[in-house]
C-alpha positions in Angstrom: 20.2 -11.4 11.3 21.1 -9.4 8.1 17.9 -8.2 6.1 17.6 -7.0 2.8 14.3 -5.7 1.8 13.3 -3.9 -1.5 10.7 -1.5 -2.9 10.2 1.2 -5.4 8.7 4.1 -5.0 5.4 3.7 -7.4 3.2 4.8 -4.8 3.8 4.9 -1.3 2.1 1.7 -0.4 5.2 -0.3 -1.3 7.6 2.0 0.9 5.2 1.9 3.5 4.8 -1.3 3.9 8.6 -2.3 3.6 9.3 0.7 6.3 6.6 -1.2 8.4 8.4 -4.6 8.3 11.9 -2.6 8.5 10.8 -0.6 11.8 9.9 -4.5 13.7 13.1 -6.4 12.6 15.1 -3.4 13.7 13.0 -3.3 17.2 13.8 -6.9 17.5 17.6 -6.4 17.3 18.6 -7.4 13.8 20.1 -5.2 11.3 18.5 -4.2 8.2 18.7 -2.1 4.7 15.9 -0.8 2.8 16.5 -0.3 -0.6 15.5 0.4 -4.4 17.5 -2.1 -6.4 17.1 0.6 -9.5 19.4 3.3 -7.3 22.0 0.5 -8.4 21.8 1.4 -11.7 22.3 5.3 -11.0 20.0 7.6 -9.4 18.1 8.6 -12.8 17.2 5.1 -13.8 15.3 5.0 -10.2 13.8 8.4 -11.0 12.8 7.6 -14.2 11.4 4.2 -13.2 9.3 6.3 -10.7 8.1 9.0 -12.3 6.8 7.0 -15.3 4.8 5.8 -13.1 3.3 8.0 -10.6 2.9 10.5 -13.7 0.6 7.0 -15.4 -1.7 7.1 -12.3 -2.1 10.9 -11.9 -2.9 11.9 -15.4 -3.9 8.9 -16.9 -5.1 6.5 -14.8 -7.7 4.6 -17.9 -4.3 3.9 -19.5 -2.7 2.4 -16.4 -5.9 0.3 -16.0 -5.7 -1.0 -19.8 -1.7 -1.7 -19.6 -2.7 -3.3 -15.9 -4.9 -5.8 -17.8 -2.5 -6.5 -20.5 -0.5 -7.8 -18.4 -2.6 -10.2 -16.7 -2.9 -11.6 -20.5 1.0 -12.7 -20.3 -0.3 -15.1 -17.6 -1.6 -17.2 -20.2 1.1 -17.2 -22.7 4.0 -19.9 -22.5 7.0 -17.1 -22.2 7.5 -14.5 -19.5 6.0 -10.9 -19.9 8.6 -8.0 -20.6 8.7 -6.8 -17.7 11.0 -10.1 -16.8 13.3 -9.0 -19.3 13.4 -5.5 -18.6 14.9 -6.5 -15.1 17.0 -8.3 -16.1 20.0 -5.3 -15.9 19.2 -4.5 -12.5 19.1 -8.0 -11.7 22.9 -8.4 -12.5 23.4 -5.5 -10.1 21.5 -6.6 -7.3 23.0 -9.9 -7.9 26.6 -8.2 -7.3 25.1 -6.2 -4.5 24.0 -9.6 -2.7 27.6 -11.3 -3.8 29.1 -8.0 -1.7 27.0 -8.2 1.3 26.4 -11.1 3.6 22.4 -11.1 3.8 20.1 -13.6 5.6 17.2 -13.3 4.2 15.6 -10.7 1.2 12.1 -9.2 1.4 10.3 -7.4 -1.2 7.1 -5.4 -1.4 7.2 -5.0 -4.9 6.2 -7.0 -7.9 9.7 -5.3 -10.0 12.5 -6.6 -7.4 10.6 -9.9 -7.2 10.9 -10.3 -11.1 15.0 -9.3 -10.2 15.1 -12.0 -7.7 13.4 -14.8 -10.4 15.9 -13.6 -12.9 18.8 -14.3 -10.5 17.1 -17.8 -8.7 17.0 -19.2 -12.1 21.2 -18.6 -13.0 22.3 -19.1 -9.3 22.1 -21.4 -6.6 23.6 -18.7 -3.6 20.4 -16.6 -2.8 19.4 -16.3 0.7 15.8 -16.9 1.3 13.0 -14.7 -0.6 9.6 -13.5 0.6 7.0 -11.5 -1.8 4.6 -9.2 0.0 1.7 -8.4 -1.9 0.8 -5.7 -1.1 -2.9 -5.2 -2.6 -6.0 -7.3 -2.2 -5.5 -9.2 -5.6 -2.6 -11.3 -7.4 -1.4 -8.8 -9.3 -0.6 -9.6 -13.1 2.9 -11.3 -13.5 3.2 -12.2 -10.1 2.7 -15.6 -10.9 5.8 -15.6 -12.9 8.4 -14.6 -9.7 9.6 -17.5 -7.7 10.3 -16.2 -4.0 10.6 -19.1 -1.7 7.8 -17.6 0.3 4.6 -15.4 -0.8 3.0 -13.4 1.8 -0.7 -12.8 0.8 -3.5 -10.3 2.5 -5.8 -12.9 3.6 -6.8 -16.7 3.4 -9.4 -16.4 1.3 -7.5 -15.1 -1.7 -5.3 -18.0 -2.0 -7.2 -19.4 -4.7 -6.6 -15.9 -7.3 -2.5 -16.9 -6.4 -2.8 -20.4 -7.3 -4.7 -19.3 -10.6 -1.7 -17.3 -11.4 0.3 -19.9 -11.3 2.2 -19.5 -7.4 2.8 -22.7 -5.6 0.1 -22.7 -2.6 2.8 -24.4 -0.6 4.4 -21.1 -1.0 1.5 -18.9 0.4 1.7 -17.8 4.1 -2.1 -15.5 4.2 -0.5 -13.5 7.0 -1.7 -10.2 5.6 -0.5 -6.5 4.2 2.1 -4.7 6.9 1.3 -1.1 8.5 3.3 0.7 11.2 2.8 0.0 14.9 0.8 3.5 15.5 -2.2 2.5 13.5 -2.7 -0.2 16.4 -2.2 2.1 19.2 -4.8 2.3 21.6 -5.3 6.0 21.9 -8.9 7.7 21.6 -10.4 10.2 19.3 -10.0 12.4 22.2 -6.2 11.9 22.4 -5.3 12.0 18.9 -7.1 15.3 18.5 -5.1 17.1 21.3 -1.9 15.8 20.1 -2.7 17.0 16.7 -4.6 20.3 17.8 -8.2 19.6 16.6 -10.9 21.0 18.5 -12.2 17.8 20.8 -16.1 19.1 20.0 -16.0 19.3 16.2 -17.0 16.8 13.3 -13.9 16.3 10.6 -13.6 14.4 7.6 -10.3 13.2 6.4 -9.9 13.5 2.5 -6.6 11.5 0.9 -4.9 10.9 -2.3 -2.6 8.6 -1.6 1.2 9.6 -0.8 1.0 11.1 -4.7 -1.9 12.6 -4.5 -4.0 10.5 -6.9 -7.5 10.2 -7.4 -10.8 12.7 -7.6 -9.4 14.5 -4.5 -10.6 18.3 -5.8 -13.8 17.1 -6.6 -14.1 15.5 -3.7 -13.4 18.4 -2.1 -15.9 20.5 -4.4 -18.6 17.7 -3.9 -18.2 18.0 0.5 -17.7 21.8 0.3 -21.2 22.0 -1.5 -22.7 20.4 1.8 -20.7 20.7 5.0 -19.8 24.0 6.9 -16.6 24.5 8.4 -18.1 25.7 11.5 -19.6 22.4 12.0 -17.9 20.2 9.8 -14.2 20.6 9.2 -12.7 19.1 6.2 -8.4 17.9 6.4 -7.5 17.4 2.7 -4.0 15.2 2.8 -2.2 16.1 -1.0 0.9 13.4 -0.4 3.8 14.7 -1.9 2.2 16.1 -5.1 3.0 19.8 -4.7 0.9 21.3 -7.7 -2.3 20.0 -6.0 -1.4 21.2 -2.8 -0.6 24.6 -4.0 -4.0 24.2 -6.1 -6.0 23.2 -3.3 -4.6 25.8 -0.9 -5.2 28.7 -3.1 -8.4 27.7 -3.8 -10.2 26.3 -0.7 -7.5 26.9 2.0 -10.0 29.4 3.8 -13.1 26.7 3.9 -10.0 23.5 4.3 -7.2 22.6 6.3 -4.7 21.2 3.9 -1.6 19.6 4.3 0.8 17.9 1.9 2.7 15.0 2.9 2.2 14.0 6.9 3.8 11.4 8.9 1.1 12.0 11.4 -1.5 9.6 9.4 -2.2 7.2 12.1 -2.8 10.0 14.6 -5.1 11.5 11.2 -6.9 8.6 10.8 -7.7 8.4 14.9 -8.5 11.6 15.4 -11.4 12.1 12.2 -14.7 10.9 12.1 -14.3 9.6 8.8 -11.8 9.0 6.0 -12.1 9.3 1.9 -9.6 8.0 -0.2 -9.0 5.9 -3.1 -8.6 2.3 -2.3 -4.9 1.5 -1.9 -3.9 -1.9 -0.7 -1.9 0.0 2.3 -4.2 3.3 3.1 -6.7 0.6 2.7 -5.0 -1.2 5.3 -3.9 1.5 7.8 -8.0 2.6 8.2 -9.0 -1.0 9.0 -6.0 -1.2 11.7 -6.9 2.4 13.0 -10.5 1.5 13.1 -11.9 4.9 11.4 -14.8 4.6 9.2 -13.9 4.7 5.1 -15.8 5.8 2.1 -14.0 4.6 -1.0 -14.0 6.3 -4.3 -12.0 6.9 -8.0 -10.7 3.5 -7.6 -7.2 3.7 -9.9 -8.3 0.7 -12.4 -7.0 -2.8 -11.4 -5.9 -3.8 -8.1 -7.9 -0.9 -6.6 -11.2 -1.7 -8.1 -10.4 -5.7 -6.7 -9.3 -3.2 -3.1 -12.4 -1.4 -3.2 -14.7 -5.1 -3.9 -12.9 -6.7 -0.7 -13.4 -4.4 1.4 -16.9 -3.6 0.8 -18.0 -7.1 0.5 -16.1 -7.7 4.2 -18.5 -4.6 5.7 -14.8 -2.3 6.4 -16.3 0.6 3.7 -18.9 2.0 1.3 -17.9 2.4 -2.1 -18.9 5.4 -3.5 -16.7 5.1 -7.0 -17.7 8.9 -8.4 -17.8 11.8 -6.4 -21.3 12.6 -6.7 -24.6 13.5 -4.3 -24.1 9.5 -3.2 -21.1 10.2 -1.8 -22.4 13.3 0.5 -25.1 10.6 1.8 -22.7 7.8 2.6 -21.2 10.6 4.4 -24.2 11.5 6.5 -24.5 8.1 7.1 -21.2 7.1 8.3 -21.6 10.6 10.6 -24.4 9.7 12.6 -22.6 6.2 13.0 -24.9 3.9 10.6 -24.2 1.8 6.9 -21.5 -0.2 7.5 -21.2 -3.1 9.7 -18.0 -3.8 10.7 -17.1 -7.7 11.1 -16.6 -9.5 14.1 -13.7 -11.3 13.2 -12.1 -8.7 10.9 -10.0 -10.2 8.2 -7.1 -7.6 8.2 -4.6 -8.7 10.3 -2.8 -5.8 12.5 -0.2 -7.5 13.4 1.0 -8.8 9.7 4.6 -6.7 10.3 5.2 -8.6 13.2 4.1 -12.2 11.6 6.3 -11.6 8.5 9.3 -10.7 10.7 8.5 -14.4 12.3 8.9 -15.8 9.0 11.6 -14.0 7.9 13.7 -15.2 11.5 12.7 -18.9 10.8 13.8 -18.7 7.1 17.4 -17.0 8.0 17.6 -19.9 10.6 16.4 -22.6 8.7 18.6 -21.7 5.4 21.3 -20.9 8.4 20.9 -24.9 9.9 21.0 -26.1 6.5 24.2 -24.3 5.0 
C-alpha cells in the first residue's frame, strides 16, 4: 500500500501524531511519505505558514484564542470560512502531486490539508480515500466544513461536538489521538532512569512547553524553584525547539535545573519522572495518559487546550492548575506522595489508536482497491 499523510508544522502535536501513524504502516510493510503540502508551494510559503503561527501562540496566545473563536462563528454562516479559500493554491499543487504519484490512501493530522483535500473532492472524482485525525479533544472550528471520507476522533463520547459542526456521524471512527509505540512500552521508573542517567533514589518533576516551548514554562519554573530543593527534588525543564527560552532558562536556573531543548527521549522522560507539567496539548496530553505518569495541567493556550484541559480533568487523568501560583506547588505535593487524582478503570485514551488507524487506512486502500 502507498500512503500519503500530511501535516504542518503548527506545533508538534500534528507531526507527532502523523510520524506515529507513519512509523506502524511502515512496520507493517507498506510504503509511505510524510509531507507538508505547503513545501509544494516553495520552502518559504511552509515557513511562513509556520512561523505565523507558532510566533501567535508564543507571544500572543489571547489573540490566538479570540481568532480561534472567530472561526468557530463561520460554522454558522451559509459560505465557507477563509481559510477554505486560502488553500485553495496549495490545493491545485497537491492535486498535481496526487495526479504524479499512485497513492492508496491519504491521511491528515491537520485541519489546513483537510481543507486542501475538500477543495479538491469537490472538482474531482480521482481521490484515493481520505482520513482526518483530530488531533485535540474538541471539533475544532472549520472542521466541519472538510469532507474526508473518514474522521478519526479522540473518543466516543465527543461524537456529538462533530456532528454539531456539521461532520456526517457515519463518517466518525472514535478510535482516538496516535502516539509512538515507546509511550506503551512496559519499562519501569527504574529502567527509564538508568537508560536516561537519573539517580534511581531521587524525586523529579518534568516541566514541558510543548515542541515550541509555549506556555508559563519560566514561571513555572520560578513558582517550583520557590519550594523544591534540588538535592531532594530535581526539576527537568524540556524548552522544545525554542532556542531563546532555552538559552534563557539555562543562564538563569541551569545551576538549580536540568534543561534540555528539544528531546526525542520523551517517552523514556515521561517514565522515568514522578510527575509531568505542561500545557494541555491534544498529543503531550496523550503521550502522559499512554506512559502512565501523573499530569498537572496549566496556561491552557485558549481554545482546544482549555476543551484538552476540561477532558482530562473531568476523566480523573490530571489536575488543572490553569496559573502558576501556590495551587500549583500543592497539586504537586499531592501528586508526590501519590494522592488527588484517580485514575479510571477503563481509561478512555486509547494506546493503540496508531495501530487502529493503520487498520482503517488498509481496509479503505482495499475497499477503494475492489471497487476500482
Amino acid at each position: 500500500m502507498e500512503a500519503l499523510i500530511l501535516s504542518c508544522g503548527t506545533g508538534g502535536g500534528h507531526n507527532a501524531a502523523a510520524a506515529a501513524i507513519r512509523d506502524e504502516l511502515e512496520r507493517r510493510g507498506h510504503r509511505c511519505q510524510l509531507l507538508n503540502p505547503y513545501t509544494l508551494d516553495g520552502a518559504q510559503t511552509a515557513k511562513t505558514v509556520d512561523h505565523a503561527y507558532v510566533g501567535l501562540v508564543q507571544h500572543a496566545p489571547g489573540v490566538f484564542g479570540l481568532v480561534y473563536c472567530i472561526g468557530g462563528l463561520y460554522q454558522k454562516l451559509p459560505f465557507r470560512s477563509p481559510v477554505y479559500f486560502a488553500n485553495a493554491k496549495t490545493a491545485k499543487a497537491l492535486g498535481a502531486y496526487l495526479s504524479q504519484h499512485s497513492i492508496d490512501v491519504v491521511i491528515t493530522t491537520h485541519l489546513f490539508p483537510a481543507e486542501m483535500l475538500t477543495w479538491l473532492k469537490e472538482r474531482r472524482s480521482d481521490l484515493p480515500p481520505t482520513v482526518f485525525v483530530a488531533t485535540d479533544y474538541t471539533c475544532i472550528p472549520m472542521a466541519g466544513e472538510t469532507e474526508c471520507d473518514c474522521n478519526v476522533t479522540p473518543a466516543p463520547e465527543l461524537a456529538g461536538e462533530f456532528t454539531r459542526r456539521g461532520l456526517d456521524e457515519n463518517t466518525l471512527f472514535p478510535l482516538g489521538i496516535p502516539v509512538k509505540s515507546g509511550f506503551a512500552d512496559d519499562i519501569d521508573r527504574q529502567e527509564a532512569r538508568k537508560a536516561l542517567g537519573l539517580d534511581e533514589d531521587r524525586r523529579y518533576i518534568l516541566v514541558a512547553g510543548g515542541s515550541i516551548g509555549a506556555g508559563s514554562v519560566e514561571r513555572t519554573l520560578r513558582v517550583l524553584l520557590s519550594h523544591y530543593r534540588r538535592e531532594e527534588t530535581e526539576l527537568i525543564v524540556v524548552c522544545g525547539n525554542r532556542q531563546a527560552l532555552y538559552d534563557r532558562i539555562q543562564k538563569r536556573y541551569g545551576d538549580k535545573a536540568t534543561v534540555l531543548g528539544f528531546t526525542d527521549r520523551m517517552a523514556e522522560y515521561m517514565k522515568a519522572c514522578d510527575l509531568l507539567i505542561t500545557k494541555p496539548g491534544g498529543l503531550s496530553s496523550t503521550e502522559a495518559a499512554v506512559a502512565g505518569i501523573p499530569l498537572i495541567h496549566t496556561s491552557p493556550i485558549p481554545g482546544c487546550e482549555t476543551s484538552n484541559m476540561r477532558f482530562f480533568r473531568r476523566h480523573g487523568l490530571s489536575i488543572a492548575v490553569p496559573s502558576p501560583g501556590r495551587r500549583l506547588i500543592a497539586a504537586c505535593d499531592a501528586l508526590l506522595d501519590g494522592g488527588e487524582t484517580d485514575r479510571p478503570q477503563e481509561m478512555p485514551i486509547n494506546p493503540r489508536a496508531a495501530s487502529d488507524i493503520c487498520d482503517l487506512a488498509e481496509h479503505l486502500a482495499h475497499a477503494d482497491e475492489a471497487a476500482g
